[in-house]
Each structure stands twice: as structure tokens, then as C-alpha cells.
Residue, then its C-alpha position, 0 to 999 in steps of 0.5 A: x500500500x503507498x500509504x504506509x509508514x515503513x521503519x526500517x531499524x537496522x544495525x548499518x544500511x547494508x544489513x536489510x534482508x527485505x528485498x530478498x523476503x519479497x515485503x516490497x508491499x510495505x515499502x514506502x519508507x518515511x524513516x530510515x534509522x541505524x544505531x550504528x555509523x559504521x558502514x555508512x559513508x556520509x559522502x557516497x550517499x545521496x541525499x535521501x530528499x533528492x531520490x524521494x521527499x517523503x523520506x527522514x533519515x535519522x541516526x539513533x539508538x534502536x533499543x532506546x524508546x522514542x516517544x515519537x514513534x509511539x504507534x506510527x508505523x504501519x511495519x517496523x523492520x528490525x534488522x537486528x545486530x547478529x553473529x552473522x553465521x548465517x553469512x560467513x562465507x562473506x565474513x569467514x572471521x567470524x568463526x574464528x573470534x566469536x566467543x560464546x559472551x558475544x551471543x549472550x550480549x547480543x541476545x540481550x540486545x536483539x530483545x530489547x531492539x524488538x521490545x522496544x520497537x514494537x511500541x512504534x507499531x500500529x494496531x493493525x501493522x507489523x513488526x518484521x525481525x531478521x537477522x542474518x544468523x541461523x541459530x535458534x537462540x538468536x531468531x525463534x528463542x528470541x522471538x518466543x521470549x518477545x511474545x511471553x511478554x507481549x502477547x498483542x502480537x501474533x506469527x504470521x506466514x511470510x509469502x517469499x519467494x526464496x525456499x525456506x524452512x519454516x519453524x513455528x511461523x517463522x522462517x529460516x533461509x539456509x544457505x543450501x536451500x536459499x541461494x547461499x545465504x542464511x539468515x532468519x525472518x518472523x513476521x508479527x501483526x499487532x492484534x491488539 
């Protein structure tokens, strides 16, 4: 629909999945927001006003509440901060210096970034996490541990074109499946 709201919070701007995932129907963006500068090369990007005037790009901190947002965005994409297993064949040192504290910190961080940005969606509108890892504690675990506590949310089917293993409503796009790259996707509505 051209009128929505589209979030996106990713952890850099080369990090969304959603071109893969088929969600072009959400894409009307108005703000593009990273908590991270890192990646992002000011003096290469085109200004976002001159490609599209109904886009704000921000930098800010995903997992901290604004109250600005509060049930504005018809979808917010959390394209959280991962261990990126699912693509180390882009990134092979990540098998050799990730330590079992890193994973634990980053779950830490992944619930917070959905906890807090589901406050940003409308009634009616969705909230799309993903990460580019294909281990459960970072994707369905995390998930499950979301909804415990906010249960206004419900598991809906993404319709992607890319095969996918499906565990619980959610998806996982394995890289001998998916085109070589793994990553994971669930897609939520607010019920209520």
C-alpha cells in the first residue's frame, strides 16, 4: 500500500534482508534509522530528499524508546545486530573470534531492539525481525521470549519467494536451500 509508514531499524544500511523476503508491499519508507555509523559513508550517499521527499533519515539508538514513534508505523523492520553465521562465507572471521559472551550480549540486545520497537507499531501493522544468523537462540528463542511478554502480537506466514524452512511461523533461509545465504525472518501483526 503507498500509504504506509515503513521503519526500517537496522544495525548499518547494508544489513536489510527485505528485498530478498519479497515485503516490497510495505515499502514506502518515511524513516530510515541505524544505531550504528559504521558502514555508512556520509559522502557516497545521496541525499535521501533528492531520490524521494517523503523520506527522514535519522541516526539513533534502536533499543532506546522514542516517544515519537509511539504507534506510527504501519511495519517496523528490525534488522537486528547478529553473529552473522548465517553469512560467513562473506565474513569467514567470524568463526574464528566469536566467543560464546558475544551471543549472550547480543541476545540481550536483539530483545530489547524488538521490545522496544514494537511500541512504534500500529494496531493493525507489523513488526518484521531478521537477522542474518541461523541459530535458534538468536531468531525463534528470541522471538518466543518477545511474545511471553507481549502477547498483542501474533506469527504470521511470510509469502517469499526464496525456499525456506519454516519453524513455528517463522522462517529460516539456509544457505543450501536459499541461494547461499542464511539468515532468519518472523513476521508479527499487532492484534491488539
Amino acid at each position: 500500500d503507498k500509504n504506509n509508514n515503513l521503519l526500517p531499524m537496522a544495525r548499518s544500511k547494508g544489513n536489510s534482508n527485505w528485498k530478498e523476503l519479497n515485503l516490497e508491499e510495505f515499502l514506502v519508507p518515511t524513516f530510515g534509522i541505524y544505531d550504528s555509523f559504521d558502514e555508512i559513508d556520509f559522502d557516497k550517499l545521496p541525499n535521501p530528499s533528492e531520490l524521494y521527499s517523503n523520506i527522514i533519515a535519522k541516526v539513533e539508538d534502536a533499543s532506546i524508546y522514542n516517544e515519537e514513534y509511539k504507534e506510527k508505523f504501519d511495519v517496523v523492520l528490525c534488522d537486528v545486530p547478529c553473529s552473522g553465521l548465517g553469512v560467513t562465507f562473506e565474513n569467514p572471521d567470524i568463526k574464528l573470534f566469536r566467543e560464546e559472551k558475544d551471543y549472550l550480549s547480543l541476545q540481550k540486545e536483539q530483545l530489547s531492539i524488538i521490545n522496544n520497537c514494537s511500541k512504534y507499531v500500529k494496531l493493525g501493522g507489523y513488526l518484521i525481525y531478521s537477522t542474518c544468523s541461523i541459530f535458534d537462540r538468536e531468531n525463534i528463542e528470541i522471538i518466543k521470549s518477545f511474545m511471553s511478554e507481549k502477547n498483542v502480537f501474533s506469527i504470521e506466514k511470510i509469502n517469499s519467494k526464496l525456499p525456506c524452512e519454516t519453524v513455528d511461523g517463522a522462517s529460516y533461509y539456509l544457505p543450501d536451500i536459499s541461494c547461499g545465504a542464511g539468515f532468519f525472518v518472523c513476521k508479527l501483526k499487532r492484534e491488539k
